[in-house]
N, C-alpha and C positions, 0 to 999 in steps of 0.2 A: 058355634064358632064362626067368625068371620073367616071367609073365603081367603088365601092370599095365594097369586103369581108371583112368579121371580122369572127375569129373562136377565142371559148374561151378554153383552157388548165386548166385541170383540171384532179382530181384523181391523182392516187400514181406514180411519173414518177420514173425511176432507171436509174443510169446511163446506158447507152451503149443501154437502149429503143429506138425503132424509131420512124421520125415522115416522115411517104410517102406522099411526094407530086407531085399527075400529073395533070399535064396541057397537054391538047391535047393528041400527041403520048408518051410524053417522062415523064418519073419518074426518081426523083431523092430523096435516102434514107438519112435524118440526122439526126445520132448518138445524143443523149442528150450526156451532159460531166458532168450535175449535176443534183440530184434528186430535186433542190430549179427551180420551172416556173421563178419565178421571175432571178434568175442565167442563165438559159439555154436559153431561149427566147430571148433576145440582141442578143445573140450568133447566135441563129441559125438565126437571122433578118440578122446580116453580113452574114454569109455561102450563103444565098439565095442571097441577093444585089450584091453576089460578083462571083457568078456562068458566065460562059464564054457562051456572046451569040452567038457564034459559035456552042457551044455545044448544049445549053439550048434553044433556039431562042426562045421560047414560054415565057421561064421563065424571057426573058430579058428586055419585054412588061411590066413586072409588076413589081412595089417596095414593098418593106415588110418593117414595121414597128411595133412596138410593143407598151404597156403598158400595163404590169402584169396583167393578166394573159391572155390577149386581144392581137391575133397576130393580125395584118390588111394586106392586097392586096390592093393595089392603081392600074388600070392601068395607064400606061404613056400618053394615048392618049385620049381624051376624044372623046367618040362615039364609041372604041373600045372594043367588049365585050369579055370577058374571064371564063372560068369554070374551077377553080383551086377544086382539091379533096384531102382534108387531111386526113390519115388512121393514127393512132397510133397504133404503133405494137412491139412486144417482142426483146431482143435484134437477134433472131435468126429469125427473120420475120414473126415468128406465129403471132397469134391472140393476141392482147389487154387483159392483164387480169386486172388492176385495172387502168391504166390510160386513158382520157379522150380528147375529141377535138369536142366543140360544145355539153359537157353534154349525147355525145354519147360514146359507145366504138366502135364504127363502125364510114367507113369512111364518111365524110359528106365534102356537100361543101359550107360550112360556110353562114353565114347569109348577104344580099344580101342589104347591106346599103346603097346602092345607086344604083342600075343598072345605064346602059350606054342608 
């Protein structure tokens, strides 16, 4: 079975808030562009799907998919496991003051709906 994450979005997002995600060594930071979950989350599902695994290699193992206010992690490989960490953070990289990922404002690594 393929591994799947589910993190839920929640609290007050602004635009230009972050949403950090790292897998293994590498992070990578993306910009909200709308304070609507339901707006920004498709978006940032492509930004992730579309990231070059060249660069990402970690991050090209796994699909993102969404349904408001529910992002999901699929791995591509089933039996392949992964530890994806999503941080919500200010648009200057501080700390989280009202927005949300997993009901936390601290980083979490989402809920574990299927291991590998």
């Amino acid at each position: 079975m393929a591994q799947v994450q589910t993190y839920t979005m929640a609290g007050t997002w602004e635009v230009g808030d972050l949403i950090r995600v790292t897998i293994g060594a590498k992070t990578w930071d993306y910009a909200v562009t709308s304070a609507t979950i339901a707006t920004f989350l498709p978006l940032f599902v492509t930004a992730f799907n579309a990231l070059s695994a060249t660069d990402y290699p970690e991050f090209s193992e796994i699909t993102a998919s969404s349904s408001s206010p529910v992002l999901t992690f699929t791995a591509d490989t089933a039996g392949k496991p992964f530890t994806a960490t999503l941080t919500p953070l200010e648009s200057n990289a501080g700390a989280a003051d009202a927005q949300t990922i997993e009901g936390a404002g601290s980083a979490t690594t989402g809920t574990a709906a299927t291991a590998c």
